[in-house]
TORLOFI-450597 format. One line per 8 residues: their letters; for each residue x, y, z of N, C-alpha, C. Coordinates in Angstrom, 2 decimals, always signed. Each point is the difference from the previous one (the first is absolute). Example, Ala and Ser with C-alpha at 12.3 -4.5 7.8 and 13.67 -1.06 7.14 Angstrom:
<atoms>
as = +13.19:-5.69:+7.80:-0.89:+1.19:+0.00:+0.90:+1.20:+0.00; -0.35:+1.05:-0.72:+0.82:+1.19:+0.06:-0.77:+1.09:+0.73
</atoms>
This chain:
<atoms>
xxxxxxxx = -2.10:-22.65:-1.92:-1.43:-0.21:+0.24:-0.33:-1.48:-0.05; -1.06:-0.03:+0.99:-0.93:-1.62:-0.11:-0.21:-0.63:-1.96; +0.07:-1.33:+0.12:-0.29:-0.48:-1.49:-1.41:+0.88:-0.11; -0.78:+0.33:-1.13:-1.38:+0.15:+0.02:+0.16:+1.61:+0.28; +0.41:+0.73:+0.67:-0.29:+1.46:+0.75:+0.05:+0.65:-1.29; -0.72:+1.26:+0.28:-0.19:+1.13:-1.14:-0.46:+1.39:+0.60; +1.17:+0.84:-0.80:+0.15:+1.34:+0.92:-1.65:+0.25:-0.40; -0.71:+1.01:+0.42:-1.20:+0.48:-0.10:+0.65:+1.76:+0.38
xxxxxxxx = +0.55:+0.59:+0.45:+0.55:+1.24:-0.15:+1.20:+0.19:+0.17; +0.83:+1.64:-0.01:+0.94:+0.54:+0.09:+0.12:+0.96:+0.31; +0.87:-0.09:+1.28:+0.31:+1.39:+0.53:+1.38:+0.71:-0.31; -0.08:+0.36:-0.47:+1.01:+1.22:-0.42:+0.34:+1.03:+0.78; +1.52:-0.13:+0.30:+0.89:+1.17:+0.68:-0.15:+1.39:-0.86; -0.15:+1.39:+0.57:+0.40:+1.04:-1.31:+1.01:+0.19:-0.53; +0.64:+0.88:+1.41:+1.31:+0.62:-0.41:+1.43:-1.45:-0.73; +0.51:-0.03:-1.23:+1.14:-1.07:-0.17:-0.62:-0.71:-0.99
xxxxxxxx = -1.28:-0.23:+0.26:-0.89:-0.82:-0.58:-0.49:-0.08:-0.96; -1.05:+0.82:-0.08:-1.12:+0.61:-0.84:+0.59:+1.58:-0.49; +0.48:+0.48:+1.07:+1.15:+1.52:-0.69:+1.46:-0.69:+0.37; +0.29:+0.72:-1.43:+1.70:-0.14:+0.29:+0.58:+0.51:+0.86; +0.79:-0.55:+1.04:+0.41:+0.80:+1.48:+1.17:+0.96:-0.25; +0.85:-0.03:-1.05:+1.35:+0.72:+0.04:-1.04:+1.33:-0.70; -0.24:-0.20:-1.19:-1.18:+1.52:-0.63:-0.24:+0.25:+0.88; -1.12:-0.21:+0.67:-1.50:-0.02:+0.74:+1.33:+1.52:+1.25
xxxxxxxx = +0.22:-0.98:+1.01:+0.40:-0.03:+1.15:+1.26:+0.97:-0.15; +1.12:+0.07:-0.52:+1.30:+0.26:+0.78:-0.16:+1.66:+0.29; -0.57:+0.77:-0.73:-0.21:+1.73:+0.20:-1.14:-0.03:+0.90; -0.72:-0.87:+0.36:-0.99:+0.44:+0.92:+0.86:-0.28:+1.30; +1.22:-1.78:+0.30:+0.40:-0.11:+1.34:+1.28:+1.04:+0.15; +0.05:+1.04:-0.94:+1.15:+1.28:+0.35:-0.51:+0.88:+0.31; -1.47:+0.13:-0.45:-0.40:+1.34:+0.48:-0.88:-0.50:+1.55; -0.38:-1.69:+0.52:+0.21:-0.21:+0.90:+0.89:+0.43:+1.47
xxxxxxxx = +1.46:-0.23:-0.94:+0.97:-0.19:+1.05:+0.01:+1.75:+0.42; -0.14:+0.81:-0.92:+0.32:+1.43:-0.35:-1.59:+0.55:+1.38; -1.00:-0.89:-0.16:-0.95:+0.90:+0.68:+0.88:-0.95:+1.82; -0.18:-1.32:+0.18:+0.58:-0.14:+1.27:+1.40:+0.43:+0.64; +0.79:+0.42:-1.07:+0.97:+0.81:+0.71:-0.17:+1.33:+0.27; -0.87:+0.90:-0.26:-0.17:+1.10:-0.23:+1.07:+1.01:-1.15; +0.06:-0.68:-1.11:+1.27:+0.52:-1.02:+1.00:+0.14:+0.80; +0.83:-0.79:+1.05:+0.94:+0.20:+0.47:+1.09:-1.30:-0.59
xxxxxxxx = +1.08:+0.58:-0.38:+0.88:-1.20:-1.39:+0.73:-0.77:+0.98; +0.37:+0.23:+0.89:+0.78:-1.15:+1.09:-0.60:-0.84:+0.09; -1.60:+0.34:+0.97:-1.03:-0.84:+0.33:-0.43:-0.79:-0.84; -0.48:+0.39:-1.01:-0.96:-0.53:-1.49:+1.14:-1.41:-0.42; +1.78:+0.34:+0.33:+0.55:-1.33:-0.62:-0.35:-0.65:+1.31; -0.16:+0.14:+1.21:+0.08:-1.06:+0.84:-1.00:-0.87:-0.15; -1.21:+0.59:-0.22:-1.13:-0.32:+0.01:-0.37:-0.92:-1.76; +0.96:+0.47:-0.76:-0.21:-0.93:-1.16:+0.46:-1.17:+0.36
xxxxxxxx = +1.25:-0.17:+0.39:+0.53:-1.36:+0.43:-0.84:-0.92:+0.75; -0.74:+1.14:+1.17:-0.64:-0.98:+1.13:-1.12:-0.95:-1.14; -0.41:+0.47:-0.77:-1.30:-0.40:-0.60:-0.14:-0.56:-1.28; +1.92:-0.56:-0.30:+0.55:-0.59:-1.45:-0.72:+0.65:-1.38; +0.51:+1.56:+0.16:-0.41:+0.30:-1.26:+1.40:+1.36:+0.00; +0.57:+0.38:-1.43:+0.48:+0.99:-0.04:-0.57:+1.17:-0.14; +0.69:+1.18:+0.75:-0.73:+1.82:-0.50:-0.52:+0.46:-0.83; +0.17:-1.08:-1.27:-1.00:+0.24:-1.28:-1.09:-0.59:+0.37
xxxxxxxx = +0.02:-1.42:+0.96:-1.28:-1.11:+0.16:+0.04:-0.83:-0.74; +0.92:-0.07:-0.60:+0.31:-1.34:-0.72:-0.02:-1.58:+1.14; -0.40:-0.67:+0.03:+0.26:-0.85:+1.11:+0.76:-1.20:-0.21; +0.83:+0.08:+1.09:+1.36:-1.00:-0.26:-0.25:-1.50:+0.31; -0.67:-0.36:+0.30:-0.24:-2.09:-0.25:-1.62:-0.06:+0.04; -0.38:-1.11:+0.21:-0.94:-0.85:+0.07:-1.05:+0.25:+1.46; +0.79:+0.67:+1.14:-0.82:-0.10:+1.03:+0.16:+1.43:+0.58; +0.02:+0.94:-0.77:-0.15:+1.37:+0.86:-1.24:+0.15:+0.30
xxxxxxxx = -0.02:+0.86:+0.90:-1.20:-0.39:+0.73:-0.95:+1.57:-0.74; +0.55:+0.86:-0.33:-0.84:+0.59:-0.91:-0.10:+0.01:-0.86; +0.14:-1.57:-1.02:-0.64:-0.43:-0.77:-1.00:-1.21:+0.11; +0.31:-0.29:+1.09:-0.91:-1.31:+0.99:-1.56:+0.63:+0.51; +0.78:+1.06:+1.48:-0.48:+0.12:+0.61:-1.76:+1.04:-0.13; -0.42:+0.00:+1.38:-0.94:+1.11:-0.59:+0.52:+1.28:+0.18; -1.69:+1.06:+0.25:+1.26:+1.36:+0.71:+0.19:+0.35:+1.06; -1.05:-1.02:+0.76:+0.08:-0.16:+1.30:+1.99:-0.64:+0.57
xxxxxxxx = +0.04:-1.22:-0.74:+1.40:-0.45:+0.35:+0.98:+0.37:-0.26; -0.17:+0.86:-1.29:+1.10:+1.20:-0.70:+0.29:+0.99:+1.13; -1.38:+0.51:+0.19:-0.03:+1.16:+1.46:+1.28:-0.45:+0.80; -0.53:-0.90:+0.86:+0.84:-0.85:+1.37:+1.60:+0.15:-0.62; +0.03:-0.56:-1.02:+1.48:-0.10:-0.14:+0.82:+0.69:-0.25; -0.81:+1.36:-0.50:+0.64:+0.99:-0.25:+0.18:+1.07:+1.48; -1.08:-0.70:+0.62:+0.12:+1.36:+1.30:+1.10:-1.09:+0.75; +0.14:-1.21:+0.06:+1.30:-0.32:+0.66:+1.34:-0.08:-0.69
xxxxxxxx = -0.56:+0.61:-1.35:+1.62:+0.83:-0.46:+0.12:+1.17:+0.28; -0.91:+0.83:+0.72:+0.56:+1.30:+0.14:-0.94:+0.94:-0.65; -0.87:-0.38:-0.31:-1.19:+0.71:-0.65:-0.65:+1.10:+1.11; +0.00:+1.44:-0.31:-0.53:+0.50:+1.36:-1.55:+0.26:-0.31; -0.87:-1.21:+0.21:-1.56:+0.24:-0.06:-0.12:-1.39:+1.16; -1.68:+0.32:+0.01:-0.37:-1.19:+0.95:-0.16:-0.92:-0.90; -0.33:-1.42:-0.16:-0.53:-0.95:-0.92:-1.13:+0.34:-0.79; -0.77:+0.55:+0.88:-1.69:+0.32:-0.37:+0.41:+0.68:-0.72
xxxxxxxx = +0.39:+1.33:-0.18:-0.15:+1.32:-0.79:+1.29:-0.40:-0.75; +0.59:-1.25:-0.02:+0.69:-0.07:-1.74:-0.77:-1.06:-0.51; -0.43:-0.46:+0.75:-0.78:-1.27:-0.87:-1.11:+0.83:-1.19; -0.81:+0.78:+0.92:-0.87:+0.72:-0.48:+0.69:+0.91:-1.46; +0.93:+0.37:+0.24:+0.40:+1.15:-1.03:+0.58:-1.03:-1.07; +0.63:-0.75:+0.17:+0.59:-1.37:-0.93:-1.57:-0.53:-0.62; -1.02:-0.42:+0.46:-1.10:-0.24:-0.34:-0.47:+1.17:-1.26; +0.43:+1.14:+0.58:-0.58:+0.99:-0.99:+0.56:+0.39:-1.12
xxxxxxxx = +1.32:-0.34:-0.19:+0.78:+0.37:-0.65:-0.38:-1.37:-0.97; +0.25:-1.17:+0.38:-0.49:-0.93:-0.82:-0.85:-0.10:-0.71; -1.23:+0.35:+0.30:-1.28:+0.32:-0.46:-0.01:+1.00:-0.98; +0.65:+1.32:+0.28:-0.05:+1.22:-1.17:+1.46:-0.60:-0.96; +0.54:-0.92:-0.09:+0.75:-0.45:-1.02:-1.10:-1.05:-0.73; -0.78:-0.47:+0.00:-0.94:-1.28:-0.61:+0.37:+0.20:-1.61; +0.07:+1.22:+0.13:-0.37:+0.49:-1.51:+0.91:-0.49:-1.24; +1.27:+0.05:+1.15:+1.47:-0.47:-0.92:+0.36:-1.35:-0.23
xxxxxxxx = -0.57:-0.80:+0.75:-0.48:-1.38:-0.10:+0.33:-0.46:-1.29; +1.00:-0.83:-0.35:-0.08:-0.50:-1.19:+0.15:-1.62:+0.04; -1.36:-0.43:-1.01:-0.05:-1.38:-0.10:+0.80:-0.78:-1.05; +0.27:-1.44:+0.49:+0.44:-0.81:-0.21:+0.10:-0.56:-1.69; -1.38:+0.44:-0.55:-0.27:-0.19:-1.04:-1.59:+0.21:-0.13; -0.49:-0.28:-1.21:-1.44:+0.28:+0.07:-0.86:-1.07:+0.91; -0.04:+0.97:+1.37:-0.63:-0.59:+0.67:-1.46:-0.44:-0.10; -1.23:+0.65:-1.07:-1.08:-0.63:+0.51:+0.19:-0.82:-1.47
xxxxxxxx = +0.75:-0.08:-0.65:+0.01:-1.24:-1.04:+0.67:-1.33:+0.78; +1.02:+0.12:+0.72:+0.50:-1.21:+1.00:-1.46:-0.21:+0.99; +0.23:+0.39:+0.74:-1.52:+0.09:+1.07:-1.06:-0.46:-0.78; -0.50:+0.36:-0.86:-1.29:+0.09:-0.54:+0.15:-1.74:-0.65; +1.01:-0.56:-0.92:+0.59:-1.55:-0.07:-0.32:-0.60:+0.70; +0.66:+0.13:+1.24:-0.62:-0.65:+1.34:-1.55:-0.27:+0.11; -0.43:+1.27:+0.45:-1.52:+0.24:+0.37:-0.67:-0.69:-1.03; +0.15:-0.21:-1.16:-1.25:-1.16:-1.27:+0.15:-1.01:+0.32
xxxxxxxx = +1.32:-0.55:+1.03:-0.06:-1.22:+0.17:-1.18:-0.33:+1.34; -0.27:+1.01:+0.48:-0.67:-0.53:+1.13:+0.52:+0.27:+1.26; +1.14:+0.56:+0.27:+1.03:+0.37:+0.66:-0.38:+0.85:+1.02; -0.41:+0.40:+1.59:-0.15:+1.19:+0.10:+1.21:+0.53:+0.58; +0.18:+1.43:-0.21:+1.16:+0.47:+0.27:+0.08:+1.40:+1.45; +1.37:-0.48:+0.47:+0.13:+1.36:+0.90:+1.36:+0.83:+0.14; +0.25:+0.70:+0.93:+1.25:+0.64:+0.55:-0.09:+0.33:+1.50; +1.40:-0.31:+0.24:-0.19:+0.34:+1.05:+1.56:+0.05:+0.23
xxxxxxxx = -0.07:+1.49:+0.79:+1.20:+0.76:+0.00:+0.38:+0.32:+1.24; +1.38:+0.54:+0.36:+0.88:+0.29:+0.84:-0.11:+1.94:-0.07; -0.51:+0.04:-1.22:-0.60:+1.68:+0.17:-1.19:+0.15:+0.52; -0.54:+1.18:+0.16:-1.23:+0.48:+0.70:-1.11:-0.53:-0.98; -1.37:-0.37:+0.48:-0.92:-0.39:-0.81:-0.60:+1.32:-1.18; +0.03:+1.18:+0.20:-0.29:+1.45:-1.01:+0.73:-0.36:-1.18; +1.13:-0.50:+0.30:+1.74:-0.05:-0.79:-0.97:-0.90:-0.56; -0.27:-1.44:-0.24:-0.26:-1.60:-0.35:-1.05:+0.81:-0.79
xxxxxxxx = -1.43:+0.77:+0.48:-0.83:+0.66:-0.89:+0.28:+0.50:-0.81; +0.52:+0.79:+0.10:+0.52:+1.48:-0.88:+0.82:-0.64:-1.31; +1.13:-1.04:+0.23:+0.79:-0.68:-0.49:-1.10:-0.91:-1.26; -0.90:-0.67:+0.66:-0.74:-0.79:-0.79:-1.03:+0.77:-1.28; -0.24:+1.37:+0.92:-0.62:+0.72:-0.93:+0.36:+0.54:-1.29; +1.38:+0.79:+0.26:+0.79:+0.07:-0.84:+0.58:-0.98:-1.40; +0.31:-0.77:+0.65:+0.33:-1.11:-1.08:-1.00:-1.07:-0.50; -1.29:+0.33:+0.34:-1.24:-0.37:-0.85:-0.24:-1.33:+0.55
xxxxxxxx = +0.07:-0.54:+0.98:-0.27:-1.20:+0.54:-0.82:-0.43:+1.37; -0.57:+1.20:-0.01:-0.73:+0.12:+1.25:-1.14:-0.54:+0.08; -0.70:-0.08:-1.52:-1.41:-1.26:+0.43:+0.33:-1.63:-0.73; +1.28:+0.04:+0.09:+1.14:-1.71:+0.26:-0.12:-0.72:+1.28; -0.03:+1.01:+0.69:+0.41:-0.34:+1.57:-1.40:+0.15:+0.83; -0.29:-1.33:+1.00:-0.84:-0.49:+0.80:+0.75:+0.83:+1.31; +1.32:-0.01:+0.13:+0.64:+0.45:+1.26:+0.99:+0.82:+0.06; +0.09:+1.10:+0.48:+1.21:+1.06:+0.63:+0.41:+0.38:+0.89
xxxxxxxx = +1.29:-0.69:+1.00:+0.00:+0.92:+1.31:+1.53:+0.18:-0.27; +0.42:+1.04:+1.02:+1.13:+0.25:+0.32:+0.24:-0.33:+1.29; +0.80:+0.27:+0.78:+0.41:-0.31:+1.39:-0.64:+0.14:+0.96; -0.54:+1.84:-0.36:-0.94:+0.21:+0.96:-1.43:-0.38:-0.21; -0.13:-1.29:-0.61:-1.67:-0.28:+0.21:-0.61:-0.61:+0.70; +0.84:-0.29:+1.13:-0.50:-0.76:+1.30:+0.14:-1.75:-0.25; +0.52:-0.37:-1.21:+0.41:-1.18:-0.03:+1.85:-0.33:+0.78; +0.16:+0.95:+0.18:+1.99:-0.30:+0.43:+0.60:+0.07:-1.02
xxxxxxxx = +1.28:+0.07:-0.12:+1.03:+0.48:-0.71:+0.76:-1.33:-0.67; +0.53:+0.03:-0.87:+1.04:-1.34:-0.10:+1.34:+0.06:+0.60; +0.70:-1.04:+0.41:-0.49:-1.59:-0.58:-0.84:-0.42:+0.74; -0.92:+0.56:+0.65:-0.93:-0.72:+1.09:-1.64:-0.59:-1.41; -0.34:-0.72:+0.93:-1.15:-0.61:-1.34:-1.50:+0.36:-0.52; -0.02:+1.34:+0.92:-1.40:+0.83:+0.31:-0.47:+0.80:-1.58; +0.73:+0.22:-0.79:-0.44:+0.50:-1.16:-0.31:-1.16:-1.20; +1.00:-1.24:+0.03:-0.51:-1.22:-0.65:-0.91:-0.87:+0.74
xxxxxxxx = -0.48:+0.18:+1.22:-1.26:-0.84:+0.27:-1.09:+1.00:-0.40; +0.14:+1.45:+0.51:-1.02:+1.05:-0.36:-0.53:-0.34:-1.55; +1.03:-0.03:-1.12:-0.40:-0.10:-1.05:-0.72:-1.29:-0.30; +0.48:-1.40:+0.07:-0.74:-1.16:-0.04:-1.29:+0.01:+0.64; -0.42:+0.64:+1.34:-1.24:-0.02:+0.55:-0.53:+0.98:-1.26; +0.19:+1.10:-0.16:-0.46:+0.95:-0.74:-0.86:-0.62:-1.09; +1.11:-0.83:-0.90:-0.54:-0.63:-1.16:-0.16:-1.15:-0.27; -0.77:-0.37:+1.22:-0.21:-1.83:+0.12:+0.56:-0.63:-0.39
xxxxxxxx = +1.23:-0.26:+0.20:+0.89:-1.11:-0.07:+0.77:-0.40:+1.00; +0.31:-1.30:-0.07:+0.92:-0.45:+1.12:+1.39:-0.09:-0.38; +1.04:+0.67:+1.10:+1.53:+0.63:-0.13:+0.14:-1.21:-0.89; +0.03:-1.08:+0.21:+0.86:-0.89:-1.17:-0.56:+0.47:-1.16; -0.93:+0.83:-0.40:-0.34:+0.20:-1.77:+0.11:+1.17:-0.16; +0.81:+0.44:+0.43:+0.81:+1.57:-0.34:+1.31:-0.04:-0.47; +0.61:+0.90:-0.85:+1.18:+0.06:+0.25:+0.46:+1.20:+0.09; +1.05:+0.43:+0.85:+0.53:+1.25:+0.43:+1.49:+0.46:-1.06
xxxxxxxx = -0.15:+1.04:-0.78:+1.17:+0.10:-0.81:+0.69:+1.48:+0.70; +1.08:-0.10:-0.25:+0.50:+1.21:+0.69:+1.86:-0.26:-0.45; +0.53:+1.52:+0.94:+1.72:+0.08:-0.68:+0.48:-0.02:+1.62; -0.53:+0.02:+0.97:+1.17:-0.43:+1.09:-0.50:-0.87:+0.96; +1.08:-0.71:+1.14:-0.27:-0.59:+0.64:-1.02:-0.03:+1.17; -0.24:+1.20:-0.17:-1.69:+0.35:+1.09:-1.05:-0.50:-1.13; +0.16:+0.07:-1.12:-1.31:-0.44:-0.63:+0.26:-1.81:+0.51; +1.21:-0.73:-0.63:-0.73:-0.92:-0.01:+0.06:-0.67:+1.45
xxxxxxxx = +0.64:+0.86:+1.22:+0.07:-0.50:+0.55:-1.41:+0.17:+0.66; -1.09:+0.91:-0.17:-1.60:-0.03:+0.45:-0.51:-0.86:-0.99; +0.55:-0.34:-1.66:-0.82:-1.07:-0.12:+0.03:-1.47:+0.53; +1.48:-0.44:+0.81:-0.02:-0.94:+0.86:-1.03:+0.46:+1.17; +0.14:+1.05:+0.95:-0.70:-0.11:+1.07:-1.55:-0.22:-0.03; -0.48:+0.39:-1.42:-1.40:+0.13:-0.62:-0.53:-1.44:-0.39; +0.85:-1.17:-0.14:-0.12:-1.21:-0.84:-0.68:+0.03:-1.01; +0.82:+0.94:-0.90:-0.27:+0.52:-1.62:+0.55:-1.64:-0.15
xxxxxxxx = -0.94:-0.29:-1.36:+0.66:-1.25:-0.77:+1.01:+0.36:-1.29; +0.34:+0.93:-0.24:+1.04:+0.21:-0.74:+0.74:+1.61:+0.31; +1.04:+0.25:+0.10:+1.02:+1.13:+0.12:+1.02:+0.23:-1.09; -0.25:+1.10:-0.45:+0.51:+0.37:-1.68:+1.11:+1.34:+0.50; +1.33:-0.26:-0.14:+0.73:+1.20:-0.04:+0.20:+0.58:-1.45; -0.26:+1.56:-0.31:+0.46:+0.40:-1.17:+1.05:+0.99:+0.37; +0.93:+0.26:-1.36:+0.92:+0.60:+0.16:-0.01:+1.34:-0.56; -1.15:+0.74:+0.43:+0.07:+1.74:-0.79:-0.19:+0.92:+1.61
xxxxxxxx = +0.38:-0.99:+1.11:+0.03:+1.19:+0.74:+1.55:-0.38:+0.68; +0.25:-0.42:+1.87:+1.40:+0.38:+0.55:+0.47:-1.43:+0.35; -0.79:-1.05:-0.59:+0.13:-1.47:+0.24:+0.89:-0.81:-1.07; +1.18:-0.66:+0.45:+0.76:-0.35:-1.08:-0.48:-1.67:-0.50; +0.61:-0.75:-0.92:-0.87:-1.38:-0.27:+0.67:-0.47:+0.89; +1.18:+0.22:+0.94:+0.53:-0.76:+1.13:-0.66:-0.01:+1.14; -0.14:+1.33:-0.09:-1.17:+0.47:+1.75:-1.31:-0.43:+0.13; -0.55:-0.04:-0.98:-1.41:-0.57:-0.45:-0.24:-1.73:+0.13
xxxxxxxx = +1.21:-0.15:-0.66:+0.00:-1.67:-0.42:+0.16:-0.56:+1.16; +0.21:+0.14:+1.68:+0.22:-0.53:+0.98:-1.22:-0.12:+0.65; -1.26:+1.03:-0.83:-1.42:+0.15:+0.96:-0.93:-0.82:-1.26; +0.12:+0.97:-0.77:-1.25:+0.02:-1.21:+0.19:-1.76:-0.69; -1.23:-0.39:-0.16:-0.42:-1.23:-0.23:+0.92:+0.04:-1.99; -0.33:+1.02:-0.87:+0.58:+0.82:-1.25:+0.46:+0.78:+0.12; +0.88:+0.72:-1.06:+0.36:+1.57:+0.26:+0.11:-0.07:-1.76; -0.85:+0.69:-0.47:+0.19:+0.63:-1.14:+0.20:+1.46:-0.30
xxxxxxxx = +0.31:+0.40:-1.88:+0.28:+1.19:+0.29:-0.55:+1.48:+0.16; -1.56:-0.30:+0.00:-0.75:+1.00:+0.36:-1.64:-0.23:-0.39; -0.91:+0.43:+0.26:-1.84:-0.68:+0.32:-0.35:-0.26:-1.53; +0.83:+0.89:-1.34:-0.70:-0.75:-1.04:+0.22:-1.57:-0.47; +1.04:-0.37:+1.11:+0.09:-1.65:-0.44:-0.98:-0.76:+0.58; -0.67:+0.67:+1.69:-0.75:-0.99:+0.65:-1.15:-0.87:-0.72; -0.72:+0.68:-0.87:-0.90:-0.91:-0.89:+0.68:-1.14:-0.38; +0.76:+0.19:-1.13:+0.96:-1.26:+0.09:+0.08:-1.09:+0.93
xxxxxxxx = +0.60:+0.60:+1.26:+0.36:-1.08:+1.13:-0.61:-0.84:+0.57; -1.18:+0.62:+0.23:-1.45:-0.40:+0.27:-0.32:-1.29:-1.31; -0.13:+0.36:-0.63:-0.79:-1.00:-1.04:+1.18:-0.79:-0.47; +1.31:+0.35:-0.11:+0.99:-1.00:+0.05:+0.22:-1.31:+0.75; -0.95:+0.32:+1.49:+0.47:-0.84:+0.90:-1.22:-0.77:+0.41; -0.82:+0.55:-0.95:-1.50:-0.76:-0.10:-0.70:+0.48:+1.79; +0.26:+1.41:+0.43:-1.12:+0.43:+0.95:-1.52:+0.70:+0.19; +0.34:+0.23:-1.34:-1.60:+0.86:-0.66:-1.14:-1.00:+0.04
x = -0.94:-0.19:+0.55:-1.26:-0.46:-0.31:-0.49:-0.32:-1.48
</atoms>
């Protein structure tokens, strides 16, 4: 950042992030793979590979794309592995399935005591996700942080998807600030690579979702080891107001 600059908000990735992605995620991307194959066990391994995750859903590096992607791009990749649906009607059912898992969602730590840290400082806060926007609600509701947050979208909120920069400009317009006084924290390279396209003034990789400190450390401005340090970092580096 510029000498002088000072974040004024934060947008926050969910899934990796704010929930732990291996908890959170790996039984929901099996019973994923299990609904786009149609329980068929040949198919279901092809289709794990295509999408770097194993038949449990465990996911094998840093850039699978169904731990990246949305379910729109999950869809695509799975119907050009062999998935027998159209895009639409898996996107849709992947959407739904996501959504009736919210519940299992498990956070990072006490999220509205981290969050809520933030927010006394003056901070305003958002998310913005690679899941459906119901998911980002439902999610926030649950884990008690829902009147934290100025902003929630998911993919489908008509801002675009990441890494494109339509959900971190959405949010900065949202909450009057200009992209340099945001910062975008997140666990893979679509986060920080929309907080480059966004001209976020700071990019924070943490390590509780599929982002390693190697994979991170080539984008993210930091990479620490998960959002209860960001207070810290922030006032460590003298960006707080």
């Amino acid at each position: 950042m510029t000498a002088g600059a000072r974040i004024r908000a934060i947008l926050f990735d969910k899934d990796g992030t704010l929930l732990d992605y291996a908890r959170s995620w790996t039984p929901i991307n099996a019973r994923a793979l299990k609904l786009a194959s149609r329980d068929e066990a040949g198919l279901a391994a092809r289709l794990a590979a295509a999408t770097g995750v194993d038949l449990d859903g465990r996911a094998l590096g840093p850039h699978a794309i169904m731990a990246a992607g949305s379910a729109g791009e999950i869809a695509t990749a799975l119907v050009a592995a062999g998935a027998t649906w159209s895009v639409e009607d898996l996107t849709d059912g992947l959407d739904a399935l996501f959504l009736a898992a919210a519940h299992e969602m498990v956070p990072v730590g006490d999220l509205p005591v981290i969050l809520g840290r933030l927010a006394a400082r003056g901070l305003v806060l958002g998310v913005a996700s690679s899941d459906n926007t119901a998911s980002v609600e439902a999610f926030a509701t649950r884990c008690g942080i829902a009147d934290l947050l100025a902003f929630a979208a998911g993919w489908d909120a008509g801002h675009g998807a990441k890494p494109g920069p339509g959900l971190g400009l959405a949010f900065a317009k949202a909450v009057g600030v200009a992209p340099a006084e945001m910062a975008v924290v997140g666990d893979t390279d679509h986060d920080m690579a929309m907080a480059r396209a966004a001209g976020a003034g700071l990019a924070v990789g943490v390590l509780t979702g599929t982002g390693t400190r190697e994979s991170l450390g080539r984008t993210a401005d930091v990479v620490i080891d998960d959002v209860a340090g960001l207070a810290d970092l922030l006032y460590g580096r003298g960006l707080l107001g």
